[in-house]
DOTOR-762330 format. One record per atom (N, C-alpha, C, CB): z, x, y; residue in three letters. Coordinates in steps of 0.001 Angstrom, whole numbers, padded with zeros to 6 digits, always signed. Last residue first. Glycine has a CB too. Layout:
// residues N
ZXYala...
This chain:
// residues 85
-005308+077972-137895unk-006283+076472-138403unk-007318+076349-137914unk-005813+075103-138121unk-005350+080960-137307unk-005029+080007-139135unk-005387+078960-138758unk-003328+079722-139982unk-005234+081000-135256unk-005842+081854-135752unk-005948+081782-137372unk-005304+082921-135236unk-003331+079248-133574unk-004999+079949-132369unk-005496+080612-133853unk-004605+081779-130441unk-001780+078072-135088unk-002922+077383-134875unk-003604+078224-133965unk-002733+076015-134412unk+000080+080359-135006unk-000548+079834-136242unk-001953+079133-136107unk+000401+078854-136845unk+000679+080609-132019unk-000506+081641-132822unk-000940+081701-134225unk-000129+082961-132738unk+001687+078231-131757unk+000711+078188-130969unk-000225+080161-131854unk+001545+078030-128899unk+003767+078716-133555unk+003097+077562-133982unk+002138+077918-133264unk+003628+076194-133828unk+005080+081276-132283unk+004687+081583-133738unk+003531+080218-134002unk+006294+081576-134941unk+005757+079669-129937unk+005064+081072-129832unk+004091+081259-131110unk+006252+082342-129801unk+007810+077461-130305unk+006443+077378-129950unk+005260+078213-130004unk+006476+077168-128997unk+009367+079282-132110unk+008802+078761-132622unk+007782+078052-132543unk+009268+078519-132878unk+010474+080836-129875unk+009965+081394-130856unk+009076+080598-131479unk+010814+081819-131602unk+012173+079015-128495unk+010949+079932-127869unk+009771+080387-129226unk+011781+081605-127085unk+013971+078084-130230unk+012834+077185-129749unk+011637+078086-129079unk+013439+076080-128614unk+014978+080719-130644unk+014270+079754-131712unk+013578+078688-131628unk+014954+079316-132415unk+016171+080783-128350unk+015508+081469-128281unk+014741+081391-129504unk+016031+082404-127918unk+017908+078469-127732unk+016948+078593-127013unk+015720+079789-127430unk+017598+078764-125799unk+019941+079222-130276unk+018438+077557-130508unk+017988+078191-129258unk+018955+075114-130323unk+020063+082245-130983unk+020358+081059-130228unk+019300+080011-130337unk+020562+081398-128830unk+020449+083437-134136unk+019749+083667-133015unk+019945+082480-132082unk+018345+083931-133340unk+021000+085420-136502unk+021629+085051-135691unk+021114+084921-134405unk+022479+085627-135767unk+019213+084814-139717unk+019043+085789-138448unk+020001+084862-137471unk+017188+086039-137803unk+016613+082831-140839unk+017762+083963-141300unk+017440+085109-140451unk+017720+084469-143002unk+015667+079877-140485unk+015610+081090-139805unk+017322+081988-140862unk+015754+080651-137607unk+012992+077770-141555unk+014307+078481-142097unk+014314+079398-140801unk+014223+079385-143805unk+011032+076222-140374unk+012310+075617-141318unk+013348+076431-141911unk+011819+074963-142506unk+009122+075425-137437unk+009697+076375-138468unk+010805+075615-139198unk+010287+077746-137790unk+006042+073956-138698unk+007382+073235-137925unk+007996+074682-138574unk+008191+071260-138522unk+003659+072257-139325unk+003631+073186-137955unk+005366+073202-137404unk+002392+072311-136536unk+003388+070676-141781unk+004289+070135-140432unk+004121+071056-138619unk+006188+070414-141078unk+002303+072493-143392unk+001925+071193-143479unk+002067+070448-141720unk+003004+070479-144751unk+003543+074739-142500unk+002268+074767-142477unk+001862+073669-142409unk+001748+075332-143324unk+006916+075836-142130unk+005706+074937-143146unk+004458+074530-142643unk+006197+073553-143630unk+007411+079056-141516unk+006832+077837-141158unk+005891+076770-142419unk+005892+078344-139965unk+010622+080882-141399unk+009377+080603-142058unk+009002+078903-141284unk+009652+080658-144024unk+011796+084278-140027unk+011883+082425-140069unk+010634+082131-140456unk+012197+081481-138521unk+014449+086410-139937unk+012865+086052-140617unk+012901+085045-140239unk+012425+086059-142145unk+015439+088269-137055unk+015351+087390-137512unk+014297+087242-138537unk+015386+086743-136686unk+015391+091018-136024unk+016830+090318-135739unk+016486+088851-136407unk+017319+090212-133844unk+014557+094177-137242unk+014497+093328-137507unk+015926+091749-137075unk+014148+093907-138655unk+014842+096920-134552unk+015448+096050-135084unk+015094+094767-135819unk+016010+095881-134356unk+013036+097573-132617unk+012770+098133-133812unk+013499+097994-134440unk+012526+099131-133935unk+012933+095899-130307unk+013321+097072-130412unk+013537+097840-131251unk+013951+097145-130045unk+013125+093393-132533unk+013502+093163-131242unk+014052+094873-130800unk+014764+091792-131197unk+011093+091777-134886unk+011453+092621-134609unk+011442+092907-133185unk+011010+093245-135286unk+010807+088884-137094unk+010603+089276-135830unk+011482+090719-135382unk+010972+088018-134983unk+008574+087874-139603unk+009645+088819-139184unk+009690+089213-137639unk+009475+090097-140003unk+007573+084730-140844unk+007593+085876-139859unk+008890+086835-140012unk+007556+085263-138362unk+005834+083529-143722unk+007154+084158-143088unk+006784+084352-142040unk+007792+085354-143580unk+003337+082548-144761unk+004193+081620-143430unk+005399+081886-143022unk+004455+080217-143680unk+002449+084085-146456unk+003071+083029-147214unk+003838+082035-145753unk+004349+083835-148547unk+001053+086171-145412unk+000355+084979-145799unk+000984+083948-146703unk-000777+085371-146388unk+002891+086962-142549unk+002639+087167-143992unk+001693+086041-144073unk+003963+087108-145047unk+003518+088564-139635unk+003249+087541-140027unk+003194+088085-142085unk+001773+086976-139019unk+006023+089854-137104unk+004763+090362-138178unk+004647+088904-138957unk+005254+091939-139471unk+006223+089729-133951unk+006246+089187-134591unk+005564+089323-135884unk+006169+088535-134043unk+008298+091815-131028unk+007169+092204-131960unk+007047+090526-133142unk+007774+094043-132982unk+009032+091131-127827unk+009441+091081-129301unk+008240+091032-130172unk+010339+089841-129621unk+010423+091613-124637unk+008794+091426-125496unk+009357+091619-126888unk+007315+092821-125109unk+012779+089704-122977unk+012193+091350-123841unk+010751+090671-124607unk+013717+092187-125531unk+014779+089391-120192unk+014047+089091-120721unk+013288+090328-121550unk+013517+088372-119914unk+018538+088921-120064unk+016976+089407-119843unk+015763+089286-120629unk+016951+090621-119747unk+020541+086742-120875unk+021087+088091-119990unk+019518+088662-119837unk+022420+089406-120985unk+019632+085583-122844unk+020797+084501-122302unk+020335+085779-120882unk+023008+084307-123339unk+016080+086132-123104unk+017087+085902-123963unk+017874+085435-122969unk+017601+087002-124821unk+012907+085050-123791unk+013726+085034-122386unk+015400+084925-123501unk+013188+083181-120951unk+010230+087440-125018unk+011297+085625-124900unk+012521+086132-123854unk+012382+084887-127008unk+006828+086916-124924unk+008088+087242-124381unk+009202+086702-124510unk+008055+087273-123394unk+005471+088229-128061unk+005971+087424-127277unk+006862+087958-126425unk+006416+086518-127866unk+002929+090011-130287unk+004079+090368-129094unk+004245+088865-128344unk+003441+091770-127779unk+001559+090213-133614unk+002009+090302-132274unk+003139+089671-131820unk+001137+089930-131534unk+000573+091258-136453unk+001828+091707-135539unk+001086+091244-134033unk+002303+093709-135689unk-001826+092790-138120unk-001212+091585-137672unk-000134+091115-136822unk-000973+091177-138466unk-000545+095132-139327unk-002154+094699-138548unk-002312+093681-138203unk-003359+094752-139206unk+001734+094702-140530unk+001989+095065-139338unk+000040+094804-138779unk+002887+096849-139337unk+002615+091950-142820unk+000971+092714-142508unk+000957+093234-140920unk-000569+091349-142696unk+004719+091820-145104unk+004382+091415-144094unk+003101+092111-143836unk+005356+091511-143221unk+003569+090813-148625unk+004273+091776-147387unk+003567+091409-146042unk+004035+093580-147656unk+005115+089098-150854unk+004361+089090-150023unk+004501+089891-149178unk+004249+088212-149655unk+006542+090232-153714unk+006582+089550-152951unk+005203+089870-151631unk+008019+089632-152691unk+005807+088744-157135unk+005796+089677-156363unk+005695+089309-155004unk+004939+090441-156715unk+007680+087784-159630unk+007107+087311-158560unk+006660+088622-157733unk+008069+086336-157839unk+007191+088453-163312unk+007968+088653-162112unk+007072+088453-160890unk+008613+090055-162104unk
């Protein structure tokens, strides 16, 4: 049986993203499999994973607007590459 990867709160950082109505700082926990979990007020509101190969996210599970998945995903790529490549 697989075991799964856990996120690593010692790891966790903060973006701003600009939602439709204000703007919020959002927690991001990482894994070593290229999940994130993003947590919005101690609400998990999205996972989304990155392929690594591509620097590209490819899944999001979580109801979230393309503007704020594009935010995200520059955020998450620019702190993949400041600290993984």
């Amino acid at each position: 049986m697989l075991q799964p990867i856990a996120f690593i709160p010692q790891h966790q950082f903060h973006v701003l993203i600009d939602f439709k109505d204000d703007e919020r700082i959002v927690a991001v926990l990482p894994n070593e499999a290229g999940r994130f979990r993003v947590v919005d007020q101690g609400k998990v509101i999205a996972e989304v994973d990155l392929e690594k190969s591509k620097h590209n996210l490819v899944c999001c599970q979580g109801k979230l607007e393309n503007n704020v998945l594009a935010q995200l995903e520059h955020q998450i790529i620019r702190y993949y590459e400041n600290h993984y490549a």
